[in-house]
PDB file of N, CA, C and O in Angstrom, chain B, residues numbered from 101:
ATOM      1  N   UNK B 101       8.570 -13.681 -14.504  1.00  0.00           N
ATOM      2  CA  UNK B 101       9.326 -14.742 -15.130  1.00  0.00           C
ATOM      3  C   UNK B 101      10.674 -14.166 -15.550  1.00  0.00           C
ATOM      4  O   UNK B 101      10.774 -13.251 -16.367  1.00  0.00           O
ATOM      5  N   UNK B 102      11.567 -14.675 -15.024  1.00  0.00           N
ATOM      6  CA  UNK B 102      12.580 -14.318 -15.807  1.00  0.00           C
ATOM      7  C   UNK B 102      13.291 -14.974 -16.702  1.00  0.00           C
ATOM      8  O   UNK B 102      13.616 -16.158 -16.604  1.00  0.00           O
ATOM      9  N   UNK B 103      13.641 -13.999 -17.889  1.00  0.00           N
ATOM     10  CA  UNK B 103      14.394 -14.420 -19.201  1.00  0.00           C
ATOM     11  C   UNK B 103      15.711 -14.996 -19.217  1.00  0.00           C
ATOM     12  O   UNK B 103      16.236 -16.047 -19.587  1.00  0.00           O
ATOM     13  N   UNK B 104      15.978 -14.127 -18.783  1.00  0.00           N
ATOM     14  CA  UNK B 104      17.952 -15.098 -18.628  1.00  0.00           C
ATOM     15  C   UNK B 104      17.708 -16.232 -17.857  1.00  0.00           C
ATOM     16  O   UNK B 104      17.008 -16.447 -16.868  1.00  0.00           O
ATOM     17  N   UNK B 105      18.493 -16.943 -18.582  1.00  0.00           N
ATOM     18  CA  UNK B 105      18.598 -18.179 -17.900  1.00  0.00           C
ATOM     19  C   UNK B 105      20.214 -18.554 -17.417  1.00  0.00           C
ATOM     20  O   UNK B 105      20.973 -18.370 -18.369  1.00  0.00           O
ATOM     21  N   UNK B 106      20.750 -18.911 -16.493  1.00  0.00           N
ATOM     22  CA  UNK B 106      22.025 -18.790 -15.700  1.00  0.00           C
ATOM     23  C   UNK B 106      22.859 -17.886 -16.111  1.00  0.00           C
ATOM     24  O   UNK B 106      23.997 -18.183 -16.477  1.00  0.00           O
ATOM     25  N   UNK B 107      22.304 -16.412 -16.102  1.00  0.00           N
ATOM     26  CA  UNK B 107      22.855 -15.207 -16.366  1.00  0.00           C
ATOM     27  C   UNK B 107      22.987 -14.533 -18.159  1.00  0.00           C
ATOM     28  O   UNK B 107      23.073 -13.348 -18.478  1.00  0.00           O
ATOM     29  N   UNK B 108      22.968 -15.547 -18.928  1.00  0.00           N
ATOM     30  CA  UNK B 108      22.634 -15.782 -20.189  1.00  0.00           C
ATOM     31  C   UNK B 108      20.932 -15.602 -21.379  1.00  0.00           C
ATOM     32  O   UNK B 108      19.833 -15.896 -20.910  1.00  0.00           O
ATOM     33  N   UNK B 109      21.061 -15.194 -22.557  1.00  0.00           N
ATOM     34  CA  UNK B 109      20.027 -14.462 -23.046  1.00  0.00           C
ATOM     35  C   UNK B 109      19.469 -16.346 -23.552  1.00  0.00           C
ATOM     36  O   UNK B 109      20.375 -17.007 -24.059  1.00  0.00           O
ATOM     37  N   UNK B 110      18.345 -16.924 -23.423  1.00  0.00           N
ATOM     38  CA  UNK B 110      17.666 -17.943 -23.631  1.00  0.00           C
ATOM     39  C   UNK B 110      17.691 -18.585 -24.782  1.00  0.00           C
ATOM     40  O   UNK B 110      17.164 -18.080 -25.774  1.00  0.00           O
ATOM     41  N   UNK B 111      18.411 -20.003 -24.836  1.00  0.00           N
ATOM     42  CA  UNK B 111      18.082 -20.682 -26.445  1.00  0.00           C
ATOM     43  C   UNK B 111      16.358 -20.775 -26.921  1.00  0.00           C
ATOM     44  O   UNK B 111      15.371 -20.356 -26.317  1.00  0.00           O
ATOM     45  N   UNK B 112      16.456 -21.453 -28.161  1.00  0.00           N
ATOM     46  CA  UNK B 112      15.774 -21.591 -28.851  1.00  0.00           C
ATOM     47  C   UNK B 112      14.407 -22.064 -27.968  1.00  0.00           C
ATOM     48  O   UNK B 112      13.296 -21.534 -27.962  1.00  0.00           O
ATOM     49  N   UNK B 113      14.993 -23.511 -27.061  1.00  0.00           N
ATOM     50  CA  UNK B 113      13.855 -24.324 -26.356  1.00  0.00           C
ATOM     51  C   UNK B 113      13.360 -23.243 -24.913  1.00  0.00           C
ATOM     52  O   UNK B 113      12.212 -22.952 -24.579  1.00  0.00           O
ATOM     53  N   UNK B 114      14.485 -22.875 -24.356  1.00  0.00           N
ATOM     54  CA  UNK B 114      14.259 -21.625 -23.397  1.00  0.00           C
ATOM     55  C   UNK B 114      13.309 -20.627 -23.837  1.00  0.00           C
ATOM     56  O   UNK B 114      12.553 -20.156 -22.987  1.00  0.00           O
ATOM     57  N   UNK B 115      13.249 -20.312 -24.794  1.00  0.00           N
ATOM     58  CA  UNK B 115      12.589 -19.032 -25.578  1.00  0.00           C
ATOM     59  C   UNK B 115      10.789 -19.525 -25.437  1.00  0.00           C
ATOM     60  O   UNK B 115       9.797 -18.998 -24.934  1.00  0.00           O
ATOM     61  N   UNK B 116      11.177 -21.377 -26.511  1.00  0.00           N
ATOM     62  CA  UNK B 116       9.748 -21.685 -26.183  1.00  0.00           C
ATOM     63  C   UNK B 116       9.445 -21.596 -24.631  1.00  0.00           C
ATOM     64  O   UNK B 116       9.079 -20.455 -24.346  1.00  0.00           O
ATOM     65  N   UNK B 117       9.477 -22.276 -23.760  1.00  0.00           N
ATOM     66  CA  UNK B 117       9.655 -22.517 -22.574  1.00  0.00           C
ATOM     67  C   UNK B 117       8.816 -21.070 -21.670  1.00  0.00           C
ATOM     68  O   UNK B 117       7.743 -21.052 -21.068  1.00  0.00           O
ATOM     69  N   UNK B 118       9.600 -20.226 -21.850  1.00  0.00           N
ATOM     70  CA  UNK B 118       9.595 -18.432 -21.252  1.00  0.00           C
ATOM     71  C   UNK B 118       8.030 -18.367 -22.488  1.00  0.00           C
ATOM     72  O   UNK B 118       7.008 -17.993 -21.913  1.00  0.00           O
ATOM     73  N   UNK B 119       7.931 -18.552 -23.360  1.00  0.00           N
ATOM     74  CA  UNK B 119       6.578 -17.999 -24.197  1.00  0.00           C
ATOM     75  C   UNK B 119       5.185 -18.802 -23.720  1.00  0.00           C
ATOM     76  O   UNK B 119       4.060 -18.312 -23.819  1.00  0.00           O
ATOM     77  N   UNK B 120       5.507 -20.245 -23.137  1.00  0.00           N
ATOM     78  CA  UNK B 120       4.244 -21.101 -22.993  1.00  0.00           C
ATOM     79  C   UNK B 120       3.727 -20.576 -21.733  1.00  0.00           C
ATOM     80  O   UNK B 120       2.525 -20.542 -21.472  1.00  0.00           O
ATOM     81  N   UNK B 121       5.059 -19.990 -20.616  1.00  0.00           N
ATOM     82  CA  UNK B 121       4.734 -19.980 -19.185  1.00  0.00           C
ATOM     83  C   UNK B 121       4.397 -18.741 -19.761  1.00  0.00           C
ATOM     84  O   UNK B 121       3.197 -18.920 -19.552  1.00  0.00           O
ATOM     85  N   UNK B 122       4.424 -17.575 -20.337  1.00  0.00           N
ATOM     86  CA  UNK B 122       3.882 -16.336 -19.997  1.00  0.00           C
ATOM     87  C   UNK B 122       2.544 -16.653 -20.516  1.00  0.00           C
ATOM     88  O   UNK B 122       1.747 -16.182 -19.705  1.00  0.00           O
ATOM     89  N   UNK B 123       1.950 -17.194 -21.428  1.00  0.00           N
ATOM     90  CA  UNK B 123       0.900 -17.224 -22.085  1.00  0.00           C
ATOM     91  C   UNK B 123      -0.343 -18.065 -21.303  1.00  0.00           C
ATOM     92  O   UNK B 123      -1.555 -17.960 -21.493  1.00  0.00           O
ATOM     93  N   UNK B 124       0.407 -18.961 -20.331  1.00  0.00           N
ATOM     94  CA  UNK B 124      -0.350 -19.607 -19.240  1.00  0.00           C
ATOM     95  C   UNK B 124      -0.841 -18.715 -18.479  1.00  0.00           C
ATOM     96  O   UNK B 124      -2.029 -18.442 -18.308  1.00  0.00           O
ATOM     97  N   UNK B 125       0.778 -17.897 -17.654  1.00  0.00           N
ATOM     98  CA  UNK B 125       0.164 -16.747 -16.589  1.00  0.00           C
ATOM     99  C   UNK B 125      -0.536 -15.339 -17.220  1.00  0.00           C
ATOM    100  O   UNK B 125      -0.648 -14.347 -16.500  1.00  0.00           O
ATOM    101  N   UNK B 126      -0.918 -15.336 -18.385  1.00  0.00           N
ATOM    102  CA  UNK B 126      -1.619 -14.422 -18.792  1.00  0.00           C
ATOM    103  C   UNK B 126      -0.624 -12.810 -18.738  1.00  0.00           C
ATOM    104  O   UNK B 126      -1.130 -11.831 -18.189  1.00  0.00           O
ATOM    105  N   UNK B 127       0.526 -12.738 -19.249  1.00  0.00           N
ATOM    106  CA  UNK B 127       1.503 -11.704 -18.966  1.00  0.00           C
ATOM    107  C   UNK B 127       1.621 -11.469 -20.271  1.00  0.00           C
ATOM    108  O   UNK B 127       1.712 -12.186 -21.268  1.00  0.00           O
ATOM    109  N   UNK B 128       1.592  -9.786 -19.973  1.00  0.00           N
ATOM    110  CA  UNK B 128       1.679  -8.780 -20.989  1.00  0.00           C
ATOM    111  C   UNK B 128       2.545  -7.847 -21.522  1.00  0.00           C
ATOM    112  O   UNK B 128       2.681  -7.324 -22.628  1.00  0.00           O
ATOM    113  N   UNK B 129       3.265  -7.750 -20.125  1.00  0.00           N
ATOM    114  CA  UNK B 129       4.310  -6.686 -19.897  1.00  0.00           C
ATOM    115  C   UNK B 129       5.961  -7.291 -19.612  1.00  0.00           C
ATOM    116  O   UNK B 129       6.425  -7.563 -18.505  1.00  0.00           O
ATOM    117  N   UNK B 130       6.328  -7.351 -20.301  1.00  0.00           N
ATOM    118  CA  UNK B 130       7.714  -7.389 -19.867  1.00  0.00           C
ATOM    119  C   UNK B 130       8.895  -6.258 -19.567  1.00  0.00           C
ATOM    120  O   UNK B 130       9.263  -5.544 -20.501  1.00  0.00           O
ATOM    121  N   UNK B 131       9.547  -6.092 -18.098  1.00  0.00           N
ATOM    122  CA  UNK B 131      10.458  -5.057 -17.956  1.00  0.00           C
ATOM    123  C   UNK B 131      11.662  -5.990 -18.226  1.00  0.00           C
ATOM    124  O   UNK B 131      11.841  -7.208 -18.229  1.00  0.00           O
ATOM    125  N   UNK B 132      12.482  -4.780 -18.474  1.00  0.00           N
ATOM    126  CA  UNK B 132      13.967  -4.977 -18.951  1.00  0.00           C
ATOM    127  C   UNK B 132      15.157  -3.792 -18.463  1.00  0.00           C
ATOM    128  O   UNK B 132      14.756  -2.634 -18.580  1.00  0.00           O
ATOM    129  N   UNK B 133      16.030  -3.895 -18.135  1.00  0.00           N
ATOM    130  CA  UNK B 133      17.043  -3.063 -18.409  1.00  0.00           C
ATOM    131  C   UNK B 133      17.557  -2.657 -19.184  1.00  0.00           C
ATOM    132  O   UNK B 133      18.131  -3.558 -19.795  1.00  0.00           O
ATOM    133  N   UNK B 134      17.782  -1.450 -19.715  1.00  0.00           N
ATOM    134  CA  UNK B 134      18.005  -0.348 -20.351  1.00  0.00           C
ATOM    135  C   UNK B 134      20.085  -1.081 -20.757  1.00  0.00           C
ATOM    136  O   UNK B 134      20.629  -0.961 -21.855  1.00  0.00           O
ATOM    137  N   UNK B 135      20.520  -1.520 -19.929  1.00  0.00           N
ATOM    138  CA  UNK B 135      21.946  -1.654 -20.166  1.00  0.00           C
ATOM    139  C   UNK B 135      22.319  -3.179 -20.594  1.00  0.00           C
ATOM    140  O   UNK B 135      23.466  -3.611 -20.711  1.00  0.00           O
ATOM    141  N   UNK B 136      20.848  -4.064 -20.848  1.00  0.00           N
ATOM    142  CA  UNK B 136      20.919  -5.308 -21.654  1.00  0.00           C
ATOM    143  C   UNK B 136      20.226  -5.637 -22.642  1.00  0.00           C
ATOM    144  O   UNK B 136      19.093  -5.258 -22.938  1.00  0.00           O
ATOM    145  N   UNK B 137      20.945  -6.396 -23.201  1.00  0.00           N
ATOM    146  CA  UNK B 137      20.271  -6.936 -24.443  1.00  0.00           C
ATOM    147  C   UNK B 137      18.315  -7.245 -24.753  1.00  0.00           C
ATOM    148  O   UNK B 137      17.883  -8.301 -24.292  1.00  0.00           O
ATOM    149  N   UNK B 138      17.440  -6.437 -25.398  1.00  0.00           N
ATOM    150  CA  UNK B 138      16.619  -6.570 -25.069  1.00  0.00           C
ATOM    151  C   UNK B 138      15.895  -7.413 -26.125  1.00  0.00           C
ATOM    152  O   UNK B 138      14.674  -7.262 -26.142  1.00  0.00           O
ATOM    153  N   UNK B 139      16.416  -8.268 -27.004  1.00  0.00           N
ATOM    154  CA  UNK B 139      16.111  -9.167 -27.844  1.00  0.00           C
ATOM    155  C   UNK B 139      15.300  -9.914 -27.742  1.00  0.00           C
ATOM    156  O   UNK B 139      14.347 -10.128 -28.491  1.00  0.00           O
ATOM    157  N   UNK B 140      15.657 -10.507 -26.582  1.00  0.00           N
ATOM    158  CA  UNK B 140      14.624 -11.854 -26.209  1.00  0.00           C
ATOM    159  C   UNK B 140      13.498 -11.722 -25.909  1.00  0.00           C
ATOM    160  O   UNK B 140      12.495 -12.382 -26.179  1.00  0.00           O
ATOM    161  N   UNK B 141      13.802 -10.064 -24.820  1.00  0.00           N
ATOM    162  CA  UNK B 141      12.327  -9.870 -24.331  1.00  0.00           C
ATOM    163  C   UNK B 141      10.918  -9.396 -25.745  1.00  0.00           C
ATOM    164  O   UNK B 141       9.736  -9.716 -25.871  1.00  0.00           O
ATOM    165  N   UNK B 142      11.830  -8.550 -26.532  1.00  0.00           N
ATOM    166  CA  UNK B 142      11.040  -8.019 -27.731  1.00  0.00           C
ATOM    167  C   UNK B 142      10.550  -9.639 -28.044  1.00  0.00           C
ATOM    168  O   UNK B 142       9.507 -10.051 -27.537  1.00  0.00           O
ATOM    169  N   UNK B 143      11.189 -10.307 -28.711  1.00  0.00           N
ATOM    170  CA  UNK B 143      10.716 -11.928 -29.394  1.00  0.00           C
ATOM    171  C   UNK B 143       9.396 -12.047 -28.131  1.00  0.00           C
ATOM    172  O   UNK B 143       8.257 -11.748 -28.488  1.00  0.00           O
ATOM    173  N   UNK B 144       9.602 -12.418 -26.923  1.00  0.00           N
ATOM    174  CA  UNK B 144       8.786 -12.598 -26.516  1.00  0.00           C
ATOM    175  C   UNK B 144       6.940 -12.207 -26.383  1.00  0.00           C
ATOM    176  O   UNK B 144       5.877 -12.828 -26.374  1.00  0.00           O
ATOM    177  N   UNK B 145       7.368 -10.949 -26.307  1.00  0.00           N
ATOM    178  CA  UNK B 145       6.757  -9.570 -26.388  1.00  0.00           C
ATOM    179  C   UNK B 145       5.704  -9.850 -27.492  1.00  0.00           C
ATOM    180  O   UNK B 145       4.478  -9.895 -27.391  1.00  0.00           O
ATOM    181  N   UNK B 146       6.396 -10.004 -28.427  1.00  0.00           N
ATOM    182  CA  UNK B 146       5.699  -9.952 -30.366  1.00  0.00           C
ATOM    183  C   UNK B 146       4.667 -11.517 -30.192  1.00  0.00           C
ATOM    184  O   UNK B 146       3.608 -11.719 -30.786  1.00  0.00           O
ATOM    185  N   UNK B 147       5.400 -12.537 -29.140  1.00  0.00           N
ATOM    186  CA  UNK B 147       4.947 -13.442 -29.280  1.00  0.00           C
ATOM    187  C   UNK B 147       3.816 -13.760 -28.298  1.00  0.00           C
ATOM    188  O   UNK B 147       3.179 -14.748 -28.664  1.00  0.00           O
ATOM    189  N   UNK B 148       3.517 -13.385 -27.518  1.00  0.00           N
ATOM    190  CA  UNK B 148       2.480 -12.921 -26.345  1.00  0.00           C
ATOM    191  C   UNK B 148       1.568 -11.750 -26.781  1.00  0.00           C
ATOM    192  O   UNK B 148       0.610 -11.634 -26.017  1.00  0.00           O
ATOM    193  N   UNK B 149       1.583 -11.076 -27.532  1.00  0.00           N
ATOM    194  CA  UNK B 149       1.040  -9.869 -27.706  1.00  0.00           C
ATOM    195  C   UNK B 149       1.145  -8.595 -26.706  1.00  0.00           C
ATOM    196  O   UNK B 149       0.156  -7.947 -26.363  1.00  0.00           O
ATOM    197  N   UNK B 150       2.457  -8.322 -26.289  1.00  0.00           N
ATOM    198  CA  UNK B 150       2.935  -7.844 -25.074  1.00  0.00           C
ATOM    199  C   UNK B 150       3.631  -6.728 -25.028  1.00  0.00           C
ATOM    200  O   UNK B 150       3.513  -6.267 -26.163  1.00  0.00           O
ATOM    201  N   UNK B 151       4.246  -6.056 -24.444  1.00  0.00           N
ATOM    202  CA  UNK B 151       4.830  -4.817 -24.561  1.00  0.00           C
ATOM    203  C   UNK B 151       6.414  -4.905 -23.467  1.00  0.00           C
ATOM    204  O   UNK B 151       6.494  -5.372 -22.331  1.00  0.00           O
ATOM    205  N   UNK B 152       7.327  -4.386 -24.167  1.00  0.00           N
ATOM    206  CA  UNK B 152       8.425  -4.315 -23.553  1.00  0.00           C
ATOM    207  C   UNK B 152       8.723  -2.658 -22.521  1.00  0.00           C
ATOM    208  O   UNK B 152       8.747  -1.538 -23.031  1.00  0.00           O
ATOM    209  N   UNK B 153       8.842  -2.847 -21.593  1.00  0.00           N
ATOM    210  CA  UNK B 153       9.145  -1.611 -20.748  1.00  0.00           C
ATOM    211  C   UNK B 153      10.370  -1.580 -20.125  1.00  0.00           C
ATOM    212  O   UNK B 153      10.797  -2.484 -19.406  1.00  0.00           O
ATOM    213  N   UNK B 154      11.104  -0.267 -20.462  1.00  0.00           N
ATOM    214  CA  UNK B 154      12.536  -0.251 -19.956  1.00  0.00           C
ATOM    215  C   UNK B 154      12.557   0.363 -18.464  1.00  0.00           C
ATOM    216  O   UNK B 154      12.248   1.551 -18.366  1.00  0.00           O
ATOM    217  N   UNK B 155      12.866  -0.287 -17.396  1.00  0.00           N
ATOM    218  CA  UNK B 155      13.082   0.054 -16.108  1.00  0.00           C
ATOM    219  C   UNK B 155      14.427   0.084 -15.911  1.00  0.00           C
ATOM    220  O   UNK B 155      15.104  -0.943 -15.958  1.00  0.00           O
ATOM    221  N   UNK B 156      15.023   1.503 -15.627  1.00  0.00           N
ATOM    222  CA  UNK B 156      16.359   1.838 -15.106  1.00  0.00           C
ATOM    223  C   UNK B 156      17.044   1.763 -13.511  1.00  0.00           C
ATOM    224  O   UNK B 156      17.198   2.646 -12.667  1.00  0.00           O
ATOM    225  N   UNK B 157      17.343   0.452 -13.507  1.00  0.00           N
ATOM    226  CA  UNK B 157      17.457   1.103 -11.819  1.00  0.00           C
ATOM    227  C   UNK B 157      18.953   1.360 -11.674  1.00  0.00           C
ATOM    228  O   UNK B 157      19.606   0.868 -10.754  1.00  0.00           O
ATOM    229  N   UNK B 158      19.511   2.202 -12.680  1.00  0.00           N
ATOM    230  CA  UNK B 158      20.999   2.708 -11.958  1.00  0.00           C
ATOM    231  C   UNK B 158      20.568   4.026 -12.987  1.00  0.00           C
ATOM    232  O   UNK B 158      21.422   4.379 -13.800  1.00  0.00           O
ATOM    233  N   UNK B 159      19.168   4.799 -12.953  1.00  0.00           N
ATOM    234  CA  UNK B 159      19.013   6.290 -13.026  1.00  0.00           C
ATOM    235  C   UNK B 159      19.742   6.880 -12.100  1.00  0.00           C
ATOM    236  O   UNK B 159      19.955   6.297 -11.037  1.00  0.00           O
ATOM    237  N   UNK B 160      20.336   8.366 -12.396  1.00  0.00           N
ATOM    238  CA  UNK B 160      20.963   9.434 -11.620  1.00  0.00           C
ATOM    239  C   UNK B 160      20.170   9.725 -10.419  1.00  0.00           C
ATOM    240  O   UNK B 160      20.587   9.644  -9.263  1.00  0.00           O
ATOM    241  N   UNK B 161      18.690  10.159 -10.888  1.00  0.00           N
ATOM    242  CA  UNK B 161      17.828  10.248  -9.889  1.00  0.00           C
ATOM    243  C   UNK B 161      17.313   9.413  -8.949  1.00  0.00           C
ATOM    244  O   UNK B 161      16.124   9.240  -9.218  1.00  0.00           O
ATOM    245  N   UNK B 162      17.608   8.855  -8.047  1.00  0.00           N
ATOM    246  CA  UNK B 162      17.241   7.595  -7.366  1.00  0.00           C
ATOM    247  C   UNK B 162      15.313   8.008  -7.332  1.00  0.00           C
ATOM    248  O   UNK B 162      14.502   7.586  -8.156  1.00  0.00           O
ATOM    249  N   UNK B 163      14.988   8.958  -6.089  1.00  0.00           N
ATOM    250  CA  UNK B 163      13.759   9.495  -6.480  1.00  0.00           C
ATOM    251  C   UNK B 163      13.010   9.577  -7.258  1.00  0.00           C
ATOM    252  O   UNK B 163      11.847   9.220  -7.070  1.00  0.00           O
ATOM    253  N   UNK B 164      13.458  10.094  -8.429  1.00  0.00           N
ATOM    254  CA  UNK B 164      12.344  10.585  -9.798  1.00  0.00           C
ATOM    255  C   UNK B 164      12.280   9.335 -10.050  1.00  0.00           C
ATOM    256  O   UNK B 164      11.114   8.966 -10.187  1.00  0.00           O
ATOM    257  N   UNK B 165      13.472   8.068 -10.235  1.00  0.00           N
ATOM    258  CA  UNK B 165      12.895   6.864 -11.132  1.00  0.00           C
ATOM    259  C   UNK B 165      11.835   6.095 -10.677  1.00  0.00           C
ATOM    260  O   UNK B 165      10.858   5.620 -11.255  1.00  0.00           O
ATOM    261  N   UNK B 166      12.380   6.054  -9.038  1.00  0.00           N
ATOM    262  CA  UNK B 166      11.228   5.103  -7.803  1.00  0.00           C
ATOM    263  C   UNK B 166      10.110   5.449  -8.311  1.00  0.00           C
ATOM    264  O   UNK B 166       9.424   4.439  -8.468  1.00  0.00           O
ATOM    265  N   UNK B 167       9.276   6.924  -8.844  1.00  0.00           N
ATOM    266  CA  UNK B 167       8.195   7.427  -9.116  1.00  0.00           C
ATOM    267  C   UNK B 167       8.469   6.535 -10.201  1.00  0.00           C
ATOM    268  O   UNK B 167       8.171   5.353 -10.030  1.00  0.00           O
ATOM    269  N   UNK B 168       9.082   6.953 -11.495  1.00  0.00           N
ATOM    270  CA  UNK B 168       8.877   6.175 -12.641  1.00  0.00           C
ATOM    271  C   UNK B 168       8.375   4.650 -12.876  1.00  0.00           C
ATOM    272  O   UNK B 168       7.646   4.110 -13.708  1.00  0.00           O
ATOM    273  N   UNK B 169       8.995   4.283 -11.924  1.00  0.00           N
ATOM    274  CA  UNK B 169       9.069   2.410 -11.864  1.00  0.00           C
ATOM    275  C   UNK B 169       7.491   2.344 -11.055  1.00  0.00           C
ATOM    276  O   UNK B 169       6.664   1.505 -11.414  1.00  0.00           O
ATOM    277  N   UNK B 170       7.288   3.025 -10.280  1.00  0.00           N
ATOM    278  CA  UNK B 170       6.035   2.689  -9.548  1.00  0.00           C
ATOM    279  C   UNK B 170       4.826   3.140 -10.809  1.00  0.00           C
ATOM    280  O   UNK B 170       3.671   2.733 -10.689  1.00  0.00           O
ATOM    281  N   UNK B 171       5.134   3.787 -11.694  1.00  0.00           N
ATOM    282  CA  UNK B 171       3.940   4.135 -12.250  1.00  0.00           C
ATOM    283  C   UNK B 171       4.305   3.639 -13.443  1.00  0.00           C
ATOM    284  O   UNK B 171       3.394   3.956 -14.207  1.00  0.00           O
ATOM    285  N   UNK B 172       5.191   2.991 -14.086  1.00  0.00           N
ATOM    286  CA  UNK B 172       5.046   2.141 -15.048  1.00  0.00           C
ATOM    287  C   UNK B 172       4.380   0.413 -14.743  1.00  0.00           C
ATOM    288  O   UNK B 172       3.791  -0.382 -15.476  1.00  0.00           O
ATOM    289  N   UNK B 173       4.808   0.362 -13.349  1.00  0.00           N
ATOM    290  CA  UNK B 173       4.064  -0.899 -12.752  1.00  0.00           C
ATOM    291  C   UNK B 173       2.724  -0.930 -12.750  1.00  0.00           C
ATOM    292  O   UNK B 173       2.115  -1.718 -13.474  1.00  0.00           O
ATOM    293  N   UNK B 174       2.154  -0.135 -11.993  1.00  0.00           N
ATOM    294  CA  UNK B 174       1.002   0.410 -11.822  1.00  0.00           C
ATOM    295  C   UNK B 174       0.023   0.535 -13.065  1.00  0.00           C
ATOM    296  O   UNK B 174      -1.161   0.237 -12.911  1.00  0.00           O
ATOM    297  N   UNK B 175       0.440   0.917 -14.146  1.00  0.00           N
ATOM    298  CA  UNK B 175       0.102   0.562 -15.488  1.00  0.00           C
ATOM    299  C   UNK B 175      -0.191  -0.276 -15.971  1.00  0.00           C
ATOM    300  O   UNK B 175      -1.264  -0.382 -16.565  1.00  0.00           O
ATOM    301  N   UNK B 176       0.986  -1.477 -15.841  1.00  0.00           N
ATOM    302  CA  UNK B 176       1.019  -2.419 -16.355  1.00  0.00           C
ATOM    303  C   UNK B 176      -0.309  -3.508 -15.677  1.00  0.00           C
ATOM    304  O   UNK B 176      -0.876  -4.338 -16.387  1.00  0.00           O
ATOM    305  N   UNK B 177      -0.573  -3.339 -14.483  1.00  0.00           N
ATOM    306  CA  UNK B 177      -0.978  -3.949 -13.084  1.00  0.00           C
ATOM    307  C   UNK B 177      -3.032  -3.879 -13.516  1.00  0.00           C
ATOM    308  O   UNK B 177      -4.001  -4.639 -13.499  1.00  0.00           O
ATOM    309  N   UNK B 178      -2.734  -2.566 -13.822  1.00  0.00           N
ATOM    310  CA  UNK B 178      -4.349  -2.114 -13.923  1.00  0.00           C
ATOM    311  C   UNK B 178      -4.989  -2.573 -15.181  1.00  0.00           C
ATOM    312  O   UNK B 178      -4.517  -2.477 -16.314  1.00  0.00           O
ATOM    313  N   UNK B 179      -6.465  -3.237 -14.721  1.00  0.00           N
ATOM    314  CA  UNK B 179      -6.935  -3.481 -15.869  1.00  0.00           C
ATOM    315  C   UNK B 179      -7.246  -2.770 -16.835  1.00  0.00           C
ATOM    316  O   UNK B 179      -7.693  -3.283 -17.860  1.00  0.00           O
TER     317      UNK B 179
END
């Protein structure tokens, strides 16, 4: 699901909106970028009982992160 809505961090009704659909699809995990605002996702997060994870994809290491991102997924993924 994504949070921004036409490039923008989600109003009030958006916020509800993004909390009913995660709580339908049973989602726990929310990733985010490290170089945006991670507000909404935290609100969300607190409000789902969920966890926020920072995925970098403009790391130095192209390699080491691909590992990173695959095994923070992978985490998230497994029961």
């Amino acid at each position: 699901i994504s949070i921004e809505v036409s490039g923008k961090a989600p109003g009030a009704r958006q916020l509800v909106r993004i909390i009913d659909r995660a709580r339908a699809e049973g989602i726990r995990v929310i990733f985010v970028q490290p170089q945006f605002d991670q507000r909404a996702a935290e609100r969300i997060a607190a409000a789902i009982g969920g966890v926020v994870i920072p995925l970098d994809p403009l790391a130095y290491d192209y390699i080491a992160n691909m590992e990173t991102v695959a095994a923070e997924i992978r985490k998230a993924i497994e029961p």
